[in-house]
DOSE-113171 format. One record per atom (N, C-alpha, C): atom name; residue in one letter; residue number from 0; z, y, x. Coordinates in nm, 2 decimals, padded with zeros to 4 digits. Atoms other than C-alpha are relative to their C-alpha. Example, Ala and Ser with C-alpha at 12.3 -4.5 7.8 and 13.67 -1.06 7.14 Angstrom:
<sites>
+----+---+-----+--------+--------+--------+
|  a | r |   k |     zz |     yy |     xx |
+----+---+-----+--------+--------+--------+
|  N | A |   0 |  00.00 | -00.12 |  00.09 |
| CA | A |   0 |  00.78 | -00.45 |  01.23 |
|  C | A |   0 |  00.00 |  00.12 |  00.09 |
|  N | S |   1 |  00.00 | -00.11 | -00.09 |
| CA | S |   1 |  00.71 | -00.11 |  01.37 |
|  C | S |   1 |  00.08 |  00.11 | -00.08 |
+----+---+-----+--------+--------+--------+
</sites>
This chain:
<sites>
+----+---+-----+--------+--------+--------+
|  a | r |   k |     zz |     yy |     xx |
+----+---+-----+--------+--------+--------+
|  N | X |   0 | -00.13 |  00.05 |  00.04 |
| CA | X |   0 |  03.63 |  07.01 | -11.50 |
|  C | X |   0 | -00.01 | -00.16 |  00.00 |
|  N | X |   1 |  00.02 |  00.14 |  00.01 |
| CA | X |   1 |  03.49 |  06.67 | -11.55 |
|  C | X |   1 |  00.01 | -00.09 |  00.15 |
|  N | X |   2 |  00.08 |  00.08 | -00.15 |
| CA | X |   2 |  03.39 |  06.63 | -11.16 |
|  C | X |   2 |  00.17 | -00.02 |  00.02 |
|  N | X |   3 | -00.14 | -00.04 | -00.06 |
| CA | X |   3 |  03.77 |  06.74 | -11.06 |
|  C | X |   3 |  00.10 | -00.15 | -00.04 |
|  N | X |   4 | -00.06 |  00.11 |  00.03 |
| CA | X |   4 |  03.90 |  06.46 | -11.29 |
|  C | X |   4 | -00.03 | -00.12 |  00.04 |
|  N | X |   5 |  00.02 |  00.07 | -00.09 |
| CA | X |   5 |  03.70 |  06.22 | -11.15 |
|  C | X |   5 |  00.04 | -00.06 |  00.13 |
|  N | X |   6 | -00.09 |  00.07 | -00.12 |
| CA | X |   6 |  03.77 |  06.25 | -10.83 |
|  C | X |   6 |  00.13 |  00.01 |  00.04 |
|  N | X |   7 | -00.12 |  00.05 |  00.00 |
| CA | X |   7 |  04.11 |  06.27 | -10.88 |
|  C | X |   7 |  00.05 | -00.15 | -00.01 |
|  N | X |   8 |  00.00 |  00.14 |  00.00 |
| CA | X |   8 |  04.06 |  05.93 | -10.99 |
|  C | X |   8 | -00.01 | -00.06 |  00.09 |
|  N | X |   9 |  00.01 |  00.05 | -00.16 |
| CA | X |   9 |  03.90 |  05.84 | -10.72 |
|  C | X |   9 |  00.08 |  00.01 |  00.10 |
|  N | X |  10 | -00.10 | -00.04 | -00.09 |
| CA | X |  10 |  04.14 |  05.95 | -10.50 |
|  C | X |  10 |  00.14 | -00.07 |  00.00 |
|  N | X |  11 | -00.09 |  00.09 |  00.02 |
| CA | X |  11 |  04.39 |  05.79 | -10.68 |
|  C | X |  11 | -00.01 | -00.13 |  00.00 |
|  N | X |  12 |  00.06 |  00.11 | -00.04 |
| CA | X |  12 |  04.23 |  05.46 | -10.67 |
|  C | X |  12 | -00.01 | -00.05 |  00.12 |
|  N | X |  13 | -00.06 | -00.03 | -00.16 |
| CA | X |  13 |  04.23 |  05.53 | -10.28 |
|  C | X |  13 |  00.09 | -00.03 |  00.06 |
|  N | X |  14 | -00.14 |  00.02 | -00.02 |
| CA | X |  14 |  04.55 |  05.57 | -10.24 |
|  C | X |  14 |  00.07 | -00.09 | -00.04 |
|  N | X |  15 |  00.01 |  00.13 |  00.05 |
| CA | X |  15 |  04.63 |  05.29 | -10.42 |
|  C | X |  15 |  00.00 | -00.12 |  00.08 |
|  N | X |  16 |  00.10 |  00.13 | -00.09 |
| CA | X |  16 |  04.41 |  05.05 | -10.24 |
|  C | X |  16 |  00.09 | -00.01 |  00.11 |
|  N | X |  17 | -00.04 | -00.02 | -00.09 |
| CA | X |  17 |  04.51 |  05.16 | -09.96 |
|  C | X |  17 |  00.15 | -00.04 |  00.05 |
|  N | X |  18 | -00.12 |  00.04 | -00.01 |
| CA | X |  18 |  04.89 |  05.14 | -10.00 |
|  C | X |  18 |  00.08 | -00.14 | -00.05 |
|  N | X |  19 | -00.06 |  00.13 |  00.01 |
| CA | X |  19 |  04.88 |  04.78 | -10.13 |
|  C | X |  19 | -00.05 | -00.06 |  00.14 |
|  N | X |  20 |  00.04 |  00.05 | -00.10 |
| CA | X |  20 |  04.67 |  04.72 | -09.80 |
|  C | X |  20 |  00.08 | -00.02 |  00.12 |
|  N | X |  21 | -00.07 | -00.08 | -00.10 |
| CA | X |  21 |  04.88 |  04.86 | -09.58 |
|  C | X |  21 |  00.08 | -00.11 |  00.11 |
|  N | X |  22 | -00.06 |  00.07 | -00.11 |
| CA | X |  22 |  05.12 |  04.58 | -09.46 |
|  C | X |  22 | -00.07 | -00.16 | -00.05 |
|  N | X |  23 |  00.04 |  00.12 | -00.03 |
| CA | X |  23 |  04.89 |  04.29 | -09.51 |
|  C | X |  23 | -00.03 | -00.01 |  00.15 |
|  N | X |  24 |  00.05 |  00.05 | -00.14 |
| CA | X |  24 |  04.85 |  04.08 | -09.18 |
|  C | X |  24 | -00.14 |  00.00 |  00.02 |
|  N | X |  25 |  00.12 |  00.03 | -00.06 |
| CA | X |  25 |  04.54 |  04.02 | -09.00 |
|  C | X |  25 | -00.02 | -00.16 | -00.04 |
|  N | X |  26 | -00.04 |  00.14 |  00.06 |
| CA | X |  26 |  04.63 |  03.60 | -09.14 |
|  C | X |  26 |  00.01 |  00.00 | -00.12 |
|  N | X |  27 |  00.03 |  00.00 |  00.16 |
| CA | X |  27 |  04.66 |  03.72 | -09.46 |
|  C | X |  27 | -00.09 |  00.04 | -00.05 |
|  N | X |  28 |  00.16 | -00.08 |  00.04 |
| CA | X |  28 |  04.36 |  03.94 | -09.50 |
|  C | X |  28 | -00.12 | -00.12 | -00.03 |
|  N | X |  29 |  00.11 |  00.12 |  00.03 |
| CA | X |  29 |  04.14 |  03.63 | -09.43 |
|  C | X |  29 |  00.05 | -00.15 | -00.04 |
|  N | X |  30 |  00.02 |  00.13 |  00.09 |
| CA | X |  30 |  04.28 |  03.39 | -09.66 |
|  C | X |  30 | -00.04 |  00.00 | -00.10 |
|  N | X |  31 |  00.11 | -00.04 |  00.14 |
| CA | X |  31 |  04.07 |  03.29 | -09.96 |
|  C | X |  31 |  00.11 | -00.06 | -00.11 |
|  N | X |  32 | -00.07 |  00.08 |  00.06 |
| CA | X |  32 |  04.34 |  03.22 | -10.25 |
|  C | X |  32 | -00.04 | -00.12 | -00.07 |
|  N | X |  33 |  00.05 |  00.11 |  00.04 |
| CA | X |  33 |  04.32 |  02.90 | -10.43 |
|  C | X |  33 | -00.02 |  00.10 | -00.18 |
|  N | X |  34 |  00.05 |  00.00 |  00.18 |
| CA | X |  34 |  04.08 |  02.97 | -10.79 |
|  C | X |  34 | -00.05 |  00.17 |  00.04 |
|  N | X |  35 |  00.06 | -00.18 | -00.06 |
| CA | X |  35 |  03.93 |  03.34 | -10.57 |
|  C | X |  35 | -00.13 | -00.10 |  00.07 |
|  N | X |  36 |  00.15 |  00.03 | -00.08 |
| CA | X |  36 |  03.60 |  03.32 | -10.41 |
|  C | X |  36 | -00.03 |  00.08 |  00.16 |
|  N | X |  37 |  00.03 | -00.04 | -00.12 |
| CA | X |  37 |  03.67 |  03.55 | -10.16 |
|  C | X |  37 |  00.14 |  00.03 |  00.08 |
|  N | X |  38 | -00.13 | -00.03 | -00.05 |
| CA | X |  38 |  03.95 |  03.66 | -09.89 |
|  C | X |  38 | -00.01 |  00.16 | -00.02 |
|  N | X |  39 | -00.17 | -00.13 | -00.03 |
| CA | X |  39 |  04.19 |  04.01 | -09.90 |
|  C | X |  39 | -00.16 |  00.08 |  00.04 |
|  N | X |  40 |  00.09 | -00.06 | -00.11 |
| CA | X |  40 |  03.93 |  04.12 | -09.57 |
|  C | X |  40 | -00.16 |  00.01 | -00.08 |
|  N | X |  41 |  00.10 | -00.06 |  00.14 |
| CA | X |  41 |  03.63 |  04.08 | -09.82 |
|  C | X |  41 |  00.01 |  00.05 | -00.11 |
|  N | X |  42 | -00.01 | -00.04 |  00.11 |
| CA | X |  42 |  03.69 |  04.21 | -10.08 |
|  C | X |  42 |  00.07 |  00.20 | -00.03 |
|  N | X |  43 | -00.01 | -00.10 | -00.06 |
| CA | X |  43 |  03.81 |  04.52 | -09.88 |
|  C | X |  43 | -00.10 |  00.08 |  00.06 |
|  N | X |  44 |  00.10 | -00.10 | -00.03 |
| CA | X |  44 |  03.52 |  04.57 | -09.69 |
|  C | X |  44 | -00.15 |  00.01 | -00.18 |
|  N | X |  45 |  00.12 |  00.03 |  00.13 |
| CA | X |  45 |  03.32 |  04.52 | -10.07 |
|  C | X |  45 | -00.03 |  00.16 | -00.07 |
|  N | X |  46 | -00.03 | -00.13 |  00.08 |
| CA | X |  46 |  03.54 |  04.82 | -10.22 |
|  C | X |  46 | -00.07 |  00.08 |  00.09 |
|  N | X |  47 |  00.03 | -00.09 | -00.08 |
| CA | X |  47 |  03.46 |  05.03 | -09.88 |
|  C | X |  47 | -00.12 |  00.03 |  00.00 |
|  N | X |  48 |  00.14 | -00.02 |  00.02 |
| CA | X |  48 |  03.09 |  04.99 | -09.88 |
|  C | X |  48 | -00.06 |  00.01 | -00.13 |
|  N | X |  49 |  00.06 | -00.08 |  00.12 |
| CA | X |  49 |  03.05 |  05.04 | -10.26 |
|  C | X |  49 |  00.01 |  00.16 |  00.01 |
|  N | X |  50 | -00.02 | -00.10 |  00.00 |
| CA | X |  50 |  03.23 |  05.35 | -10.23 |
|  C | X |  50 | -00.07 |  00.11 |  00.07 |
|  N | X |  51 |  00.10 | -00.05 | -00.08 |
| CA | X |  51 |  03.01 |  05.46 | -09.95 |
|  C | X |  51 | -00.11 |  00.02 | -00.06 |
+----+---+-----+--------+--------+--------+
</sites>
């Protein structure tokens, strides 16, 4: 029961991610905001390869 809840989470977290992703540009992805350390495009592939 515990596992199911989880990755429900997970999943929803996913979906999520994903659907704020969705209509950023390729211009917007790699800009780094002002008082951030990194751009949109990192911080994307950061989530993807933890997850992995």
């Amino acid at each position: 029961m515990m596992n199911e809840a989880l990755l429900n989470q997970l999943d929803f977290a996913r979906a999520s991610t994903l659907a704020a992703a969705k209509d950023v540009t390729e211009q917007e992805a790699d800009i780094v905001p002002e008082g951030f350390a990194n751009s949109i495009r990192w911080n994307l592939g950061h989530i993807y390869t933890v997850h992995e």
